[in-house]
N, C-alpha and C positions, 0 to 999 in steps of 0.2 A: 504494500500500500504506500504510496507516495505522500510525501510529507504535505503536498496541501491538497487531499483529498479528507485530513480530518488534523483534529488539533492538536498542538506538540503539545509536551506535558509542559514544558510549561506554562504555554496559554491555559490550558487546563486547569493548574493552579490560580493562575490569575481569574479565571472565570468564578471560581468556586469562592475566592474570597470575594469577588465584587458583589458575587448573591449573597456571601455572610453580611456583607455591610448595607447593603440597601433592605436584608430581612433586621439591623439593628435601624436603619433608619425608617424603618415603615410604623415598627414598634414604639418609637421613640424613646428609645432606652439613654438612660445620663450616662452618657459617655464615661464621667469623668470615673465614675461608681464602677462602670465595667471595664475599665482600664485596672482600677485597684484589681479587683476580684482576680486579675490575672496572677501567674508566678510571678515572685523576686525577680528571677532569670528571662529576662524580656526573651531571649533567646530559646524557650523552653513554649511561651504563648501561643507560636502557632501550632504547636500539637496539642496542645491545651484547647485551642478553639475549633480542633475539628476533634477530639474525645468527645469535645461538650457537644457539638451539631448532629457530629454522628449517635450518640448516644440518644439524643434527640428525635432521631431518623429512623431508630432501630437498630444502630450500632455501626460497625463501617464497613469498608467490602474486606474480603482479602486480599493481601496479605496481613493489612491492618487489624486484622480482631483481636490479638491478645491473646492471651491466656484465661485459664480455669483455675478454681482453686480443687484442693481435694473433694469439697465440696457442690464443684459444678459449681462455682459463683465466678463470672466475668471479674476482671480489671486484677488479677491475679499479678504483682510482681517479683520473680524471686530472690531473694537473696543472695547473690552468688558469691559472697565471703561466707558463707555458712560453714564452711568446714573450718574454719579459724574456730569456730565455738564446740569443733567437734571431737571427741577422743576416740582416734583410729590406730587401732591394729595396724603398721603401717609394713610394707613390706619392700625389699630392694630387689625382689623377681617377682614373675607373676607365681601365686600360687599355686604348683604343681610336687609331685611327688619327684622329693629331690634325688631320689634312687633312679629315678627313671629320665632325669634332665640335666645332664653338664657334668656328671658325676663321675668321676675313672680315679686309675687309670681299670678300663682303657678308654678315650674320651671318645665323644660322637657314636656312641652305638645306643644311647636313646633315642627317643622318642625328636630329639632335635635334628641325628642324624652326620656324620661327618661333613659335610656343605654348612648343614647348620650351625654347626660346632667349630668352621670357622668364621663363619658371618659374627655371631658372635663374640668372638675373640677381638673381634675388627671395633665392637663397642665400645669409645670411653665417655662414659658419664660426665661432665662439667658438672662439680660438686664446690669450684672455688672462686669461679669469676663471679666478678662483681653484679656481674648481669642478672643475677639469681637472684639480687638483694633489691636494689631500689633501681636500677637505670632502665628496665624492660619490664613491661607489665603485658601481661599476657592475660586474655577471657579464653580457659576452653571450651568447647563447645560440643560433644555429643550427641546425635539424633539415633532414640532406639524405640521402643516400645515395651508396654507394658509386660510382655512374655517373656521380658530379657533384662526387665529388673536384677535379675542375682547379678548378671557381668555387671553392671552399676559398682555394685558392692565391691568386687573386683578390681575394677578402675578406681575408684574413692581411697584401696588405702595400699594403691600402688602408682599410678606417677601423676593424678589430678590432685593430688597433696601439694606438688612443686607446681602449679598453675596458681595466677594471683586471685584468681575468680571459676568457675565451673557450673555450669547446668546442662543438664541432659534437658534436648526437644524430646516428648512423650506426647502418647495419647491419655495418660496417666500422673495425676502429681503426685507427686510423694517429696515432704520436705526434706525427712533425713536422706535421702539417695538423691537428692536435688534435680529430681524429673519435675517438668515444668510440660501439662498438657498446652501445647499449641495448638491453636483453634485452625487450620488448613482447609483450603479447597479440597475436594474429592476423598479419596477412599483412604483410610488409613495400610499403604498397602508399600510393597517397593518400587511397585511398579509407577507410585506416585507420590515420590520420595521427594522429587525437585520441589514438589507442593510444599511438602514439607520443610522445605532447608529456606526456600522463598520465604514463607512466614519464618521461620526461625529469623531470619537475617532481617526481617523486617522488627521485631520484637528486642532484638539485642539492639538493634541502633536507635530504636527510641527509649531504650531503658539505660543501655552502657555504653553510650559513644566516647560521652568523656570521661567514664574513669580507668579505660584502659586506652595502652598504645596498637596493640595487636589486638588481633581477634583468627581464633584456628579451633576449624570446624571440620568432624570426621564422624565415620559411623562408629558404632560399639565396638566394634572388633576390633580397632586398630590398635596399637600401645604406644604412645605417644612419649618422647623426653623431652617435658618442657626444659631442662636443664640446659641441653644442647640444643635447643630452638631459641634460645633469651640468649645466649652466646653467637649465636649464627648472625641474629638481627641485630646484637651489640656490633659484631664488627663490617654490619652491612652499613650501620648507621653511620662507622666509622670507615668506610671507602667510599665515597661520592660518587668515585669511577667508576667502582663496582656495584652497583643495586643490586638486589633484589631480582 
């Protein structure tokens, strides 16, 4: 579809505030009154003025709708320093039977396999850069479902410990595993997953844009080291020449 057969988004935008303002000037609402009633952060009001329109309207389309609480109740947002107030069993492999994983001599005849065994070996953990502490801020990010709750558990108290923030996208919330149901277009299925990541990416950037620098999003299965990813993007930050 060609760009002027229908309207860019941002006319789009512009359209939809000039109907917010002509619907406050038909009403006659005191400006001055509905200025206050907005955020502190004048920067925060225009999502502020389409929660309240939309909510108005019957709520907004997607990717816009938010979250649920465990309760099915709308405007749900979660806490994603919640494992700072949590005491986890924490582990420095994933939880397998150590007889059967990295164990010898003779080494590589588990379950990892010799290839495995030295992909592995090829690992080192960043435990010391600075990058770890305060110079990198990192949101991870999970999309799983409710049937795969236990891997949550699993990742919680193996490497989403060293993330500065975490929530799992779910069709289920649960506050201690930090699944957050996202409300998505179509079937909760894999086959319509992007629906799901769409809303997820629509929800962290209106809830955490600024209090993190990064943002890295993967399914359940992966195993992720924030260590050496806040290392990677420390010394990306620190080659100009080299980005990213």
């Amino acid at each position: 579809v060609s760009r002027s057969s229908r309207l860019s988004r941002r006319d789009s935008w512009f359209l939809f505030l000039l109907v917010i303002l002509l619907e406050r000037l038909v009403n006659k609402v005191d400006w001055s009154e509905w200025w206050e009633s907005l955020p502190d952060d004048k920067s925060e009001a225009f999502w502020f003025i389409l929660e309240n329109w939309w909510n108005a309207e019957g709520g907004p389309p997607f990717p816009y709708k938010g979250a649920k609480d465990e309760y099915g109740g709308l405007g749900y947002v979660h806490d994603v320093s919640f494992l700072e107030h949590r005491h986890l069993h924490r582990h420095n492999q994933l939880d397998l039977d150590i007889k059967k994983t990295c164990e010898g001599p003779p080494y590589g005849q588990g379950i990892e396999g010799s290839n495995g065994f030295l992909a592995l070996n090829k690992i080192k953990i960043n435990n010391n850069s600075p990058s770890t502490k305060n110079n990198i801020t990192v949101l991870c990010i999970v999309y799983t479902h409710s049937n795969r709750h236990d891997v949550l558990q699993s990742i919680l108290e193996t490497w989403a410990v060293h993330c500065d923030g975490f929530m799992a996208a779910s069709n289920t919330t649960d506050r201690i595993l930090g699944a957050v149901n996202i409300l998505h277009a179509g079937p909760e299925s894999y086959g319509n997953m992007w629906q799901k990541v769409r809303s997820t990416w629509a929800y962290v950037y209106h809830h955490y844009l600024h209090r993190f620098q990064y943002f890295h999003i993967g399914g359940d299965n992966m195993f992720l080291m924030p260590q050496n990813l806040k290392l990677a993007l420390l010394e990306a930050n620190h080659s100009p020449n080299h980005p990213l």
